[in-house]
C-alpha positions as a Markdown table, in Angstrom:
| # | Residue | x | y | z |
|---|---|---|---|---|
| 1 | Unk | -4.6 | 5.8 | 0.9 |
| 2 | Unk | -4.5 | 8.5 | -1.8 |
| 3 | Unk | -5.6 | 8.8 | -5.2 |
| 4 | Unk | -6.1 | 11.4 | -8.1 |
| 5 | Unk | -9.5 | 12.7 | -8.2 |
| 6 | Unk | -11.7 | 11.4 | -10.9 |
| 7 | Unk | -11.8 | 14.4 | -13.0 |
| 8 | Unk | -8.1 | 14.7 | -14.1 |
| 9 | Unk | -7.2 | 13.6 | -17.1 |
| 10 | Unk | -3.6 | 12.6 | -17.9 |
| 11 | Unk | -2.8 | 11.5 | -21.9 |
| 12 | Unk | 0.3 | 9.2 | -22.5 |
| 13 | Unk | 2.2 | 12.4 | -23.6 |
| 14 | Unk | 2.3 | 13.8 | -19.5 |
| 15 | Unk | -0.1 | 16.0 | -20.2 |
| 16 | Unk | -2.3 | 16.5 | -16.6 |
| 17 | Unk | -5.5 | 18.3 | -17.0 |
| 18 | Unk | -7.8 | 19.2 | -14.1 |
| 19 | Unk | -10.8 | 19.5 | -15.5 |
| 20 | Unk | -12.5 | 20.8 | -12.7 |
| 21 | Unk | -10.3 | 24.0 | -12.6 |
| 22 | Unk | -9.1 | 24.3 | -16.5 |
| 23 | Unk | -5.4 | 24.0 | -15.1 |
| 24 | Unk | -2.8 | 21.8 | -17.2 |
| 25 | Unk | 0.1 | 20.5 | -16.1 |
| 26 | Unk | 3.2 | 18.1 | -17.5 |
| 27 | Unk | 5.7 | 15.4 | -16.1 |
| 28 | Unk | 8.1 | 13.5 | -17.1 |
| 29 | Unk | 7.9 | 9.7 | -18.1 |
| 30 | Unk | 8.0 | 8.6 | -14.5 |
| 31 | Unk | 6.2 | 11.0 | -13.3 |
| 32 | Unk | 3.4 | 9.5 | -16.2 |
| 33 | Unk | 3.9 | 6.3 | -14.5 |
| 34 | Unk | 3.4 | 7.2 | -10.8 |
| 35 | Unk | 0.2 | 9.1 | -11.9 |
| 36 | Unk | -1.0 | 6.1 | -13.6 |
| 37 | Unk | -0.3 | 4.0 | -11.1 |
| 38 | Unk | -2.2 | 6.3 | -8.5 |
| 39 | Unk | -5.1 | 7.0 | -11.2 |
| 40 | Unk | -5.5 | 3.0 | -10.9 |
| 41 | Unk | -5.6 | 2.9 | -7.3 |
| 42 | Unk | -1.8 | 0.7 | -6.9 |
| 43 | Unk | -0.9 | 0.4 | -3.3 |
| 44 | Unk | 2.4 | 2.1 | -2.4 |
| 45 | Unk | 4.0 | -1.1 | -1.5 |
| 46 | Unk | 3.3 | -2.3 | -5.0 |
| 47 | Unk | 4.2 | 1.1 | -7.0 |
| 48 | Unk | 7.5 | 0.9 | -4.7 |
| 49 | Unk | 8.2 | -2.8 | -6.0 |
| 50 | Unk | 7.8 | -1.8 | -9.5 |
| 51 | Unk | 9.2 | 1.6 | -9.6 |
| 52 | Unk | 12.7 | 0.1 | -7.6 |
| 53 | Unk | 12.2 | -2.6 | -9.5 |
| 54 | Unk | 12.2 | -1.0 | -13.1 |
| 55 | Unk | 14.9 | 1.7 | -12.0 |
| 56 | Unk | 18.2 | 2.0 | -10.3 |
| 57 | Unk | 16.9 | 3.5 | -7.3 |
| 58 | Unk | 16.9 | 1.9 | -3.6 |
| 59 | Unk | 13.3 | 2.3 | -1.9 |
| 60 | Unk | 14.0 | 4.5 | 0.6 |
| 61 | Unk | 15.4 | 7.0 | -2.2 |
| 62 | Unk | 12.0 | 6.1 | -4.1 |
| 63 | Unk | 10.1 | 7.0 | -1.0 |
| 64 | Unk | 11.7 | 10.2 | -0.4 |
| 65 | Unk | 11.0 | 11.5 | -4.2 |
| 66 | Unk | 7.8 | 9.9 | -3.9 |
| 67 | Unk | 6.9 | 11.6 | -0.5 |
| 68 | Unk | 7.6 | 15.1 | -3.0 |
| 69 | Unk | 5.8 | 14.3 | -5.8 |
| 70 | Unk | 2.8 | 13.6 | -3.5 |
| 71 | Unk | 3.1 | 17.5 | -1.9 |
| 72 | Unk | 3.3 | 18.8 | -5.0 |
| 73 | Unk | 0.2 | 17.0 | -6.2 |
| 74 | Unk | -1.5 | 18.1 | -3.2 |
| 75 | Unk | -0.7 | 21.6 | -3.2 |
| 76 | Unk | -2.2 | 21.9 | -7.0 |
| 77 | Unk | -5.1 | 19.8 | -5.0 |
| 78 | Unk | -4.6 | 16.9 | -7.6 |
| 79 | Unk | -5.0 | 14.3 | -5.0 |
| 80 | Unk | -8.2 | 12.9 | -2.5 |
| 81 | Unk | -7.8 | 11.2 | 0.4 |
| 82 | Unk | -9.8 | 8.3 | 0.5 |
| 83 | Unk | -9.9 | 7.2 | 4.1 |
């Protein structure tokens, strides 16, 4: 399971802010969501129910954009693993 770390911050604009570093980042309105949803600790069965479930996308499509999203996060080391 992954998570953002507890010291980004993320306003309802898609503004990302590491506070640990002083880098700032933006997203899009999904992008908002997925973050939210990963700040709150949703399991990715659940965020892929309500993401293909709010959108016209199927869920291996979600999975595939999701599966990016996640390396990007990673590489600006927004993300901890938590097992």
């Amino acid at each position: 399971m992954m998570r953002l770390k507890q010291n980004i911050v993320i306003t309802e604009t898609g503004f990302v802010f590491d506070s640990d570093t002083g880098d700032s980042y933006s997203t899009n309105p999904v992008g908002l969501e997925l973050l939210e949803k990963l700040k709150a600790n949703v399991d990715m069965d659940e965020i892929t129910a309500q993401i293909t479930g709010r959108y016209d996308v199927e869920p291996l499509q979600f999975q595939r954009y999701f599966d990016d999203f996640v390396i990007m996060l990673r590489h600006f080391n927004l993300l901890e693993d938590t097992e």
